[in-house]
C-alpha positions in Angstrom: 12.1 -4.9 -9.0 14.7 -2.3 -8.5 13.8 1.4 -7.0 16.3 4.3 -6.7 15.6 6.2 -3.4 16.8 9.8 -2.2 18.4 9.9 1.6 16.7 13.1 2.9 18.0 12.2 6.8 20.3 10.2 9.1 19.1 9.4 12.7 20.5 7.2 14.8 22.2 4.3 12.5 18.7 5.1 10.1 18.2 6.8 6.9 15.5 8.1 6.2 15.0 7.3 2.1 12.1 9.4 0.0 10.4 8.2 -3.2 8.9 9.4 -5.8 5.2 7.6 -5.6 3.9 8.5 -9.0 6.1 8.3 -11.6 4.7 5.8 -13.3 1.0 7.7 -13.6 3.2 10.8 -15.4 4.8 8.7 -18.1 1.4 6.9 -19.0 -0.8 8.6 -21.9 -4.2 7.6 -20.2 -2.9 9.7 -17.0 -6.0 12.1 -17.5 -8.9 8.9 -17.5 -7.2 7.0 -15.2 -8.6 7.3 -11.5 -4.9 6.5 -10.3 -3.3 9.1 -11.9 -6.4 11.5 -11.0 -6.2 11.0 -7.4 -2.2 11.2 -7.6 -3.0 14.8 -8.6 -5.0 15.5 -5.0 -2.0 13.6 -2.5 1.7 14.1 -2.3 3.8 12.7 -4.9 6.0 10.9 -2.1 6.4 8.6 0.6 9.2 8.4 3.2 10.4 5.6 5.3 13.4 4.3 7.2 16.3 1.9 6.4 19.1 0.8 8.4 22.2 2.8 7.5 24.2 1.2 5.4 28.4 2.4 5.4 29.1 5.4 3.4 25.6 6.7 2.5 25.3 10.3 3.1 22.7 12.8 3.2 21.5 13.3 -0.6 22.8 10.3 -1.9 20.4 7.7 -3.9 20.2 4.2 -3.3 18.9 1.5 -5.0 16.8 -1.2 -3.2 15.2 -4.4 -4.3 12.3 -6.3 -3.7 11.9 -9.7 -5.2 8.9 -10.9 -7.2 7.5 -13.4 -4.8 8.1 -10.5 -2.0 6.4 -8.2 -4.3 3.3 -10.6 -5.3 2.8 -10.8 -1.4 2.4 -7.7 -0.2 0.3 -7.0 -3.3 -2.2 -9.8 -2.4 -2.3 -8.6 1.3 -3.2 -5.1 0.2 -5.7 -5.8 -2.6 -6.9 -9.0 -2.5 -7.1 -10.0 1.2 -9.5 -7.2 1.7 -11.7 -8.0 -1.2 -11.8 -11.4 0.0 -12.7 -10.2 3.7 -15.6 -8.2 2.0 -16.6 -11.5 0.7 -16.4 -13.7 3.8 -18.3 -10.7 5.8 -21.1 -10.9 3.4 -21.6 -14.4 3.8 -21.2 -14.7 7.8 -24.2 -11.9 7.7 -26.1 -13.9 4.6 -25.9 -17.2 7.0 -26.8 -15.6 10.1 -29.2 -13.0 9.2 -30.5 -14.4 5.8 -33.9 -12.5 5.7 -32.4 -8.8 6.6 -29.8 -7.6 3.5 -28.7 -4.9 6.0 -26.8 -6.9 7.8 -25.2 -8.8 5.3 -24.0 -5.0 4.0 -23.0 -4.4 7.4 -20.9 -7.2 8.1 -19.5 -6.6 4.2 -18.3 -3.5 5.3 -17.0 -4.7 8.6 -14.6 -7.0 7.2 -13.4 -5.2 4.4 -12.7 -2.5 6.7 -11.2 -4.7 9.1 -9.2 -6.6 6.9 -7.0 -2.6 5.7 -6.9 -2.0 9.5 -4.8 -5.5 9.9 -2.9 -4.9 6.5 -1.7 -1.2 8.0 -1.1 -1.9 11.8 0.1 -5.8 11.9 1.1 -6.8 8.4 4.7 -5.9 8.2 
């Protein structure tokens, strides 16, 4: 997968690179129904982030990075499916030891479904 970016800074041997988050929510027709392209409406439309300067890239410039599909799959699973599956596995640890209060089992749900984005956003890199 291929993804033009815009170099709004340089610091330091770093570029700062900006995309555009929601393009593909503007060219879709269900834009309106969809709850992605409905909460794209209430965020900003980019994201910035930091590259390692490559020779020759100015300030303004675009440059195209890419990610490969297995590289792509991967981050995917650890930011939608790893915390689903933490939800899961937090139900059951509360199910096995506290099977007559539901509570708990909600509780511990929770817990590791809330755990599991806190590991994906601070350790998974």
């Amino acid at each position: 997968m291929k993804e033009q970016f815009k170099v709004i800074e340089i610091q330091n041997q770093t570029m700062i690179l900006k995309v555009n988050r929601s393009g593909g929510c503007n060219s879709c027709s269900a834009s309106s129904g969809c709850g992605t392209g409905i909460l794209a409406n209430y965020f900003d439309h980019y994201s910035t982030f930091s590259k390692p300067l490559k020779s020759g890239v100015l300030v303004g410039d675009t440059v195209t990075l890419e990610i490969k599909s297995a590289e792509l799959f991967w981050r995917a699973f650890q930011l939608y499916i790893f915390p689903l599956l933490a939800l899961f596995a937090g139900s059951i640890l509360g199910s096995v030891y506290f099977p007559p209060n539901e509570l708990w089992q909600i509780a511990l749900g929770f817990s590791g479904f809330i755990g599991a984005l806190l590991v994906a956003k601070y350790f998974i890199k």
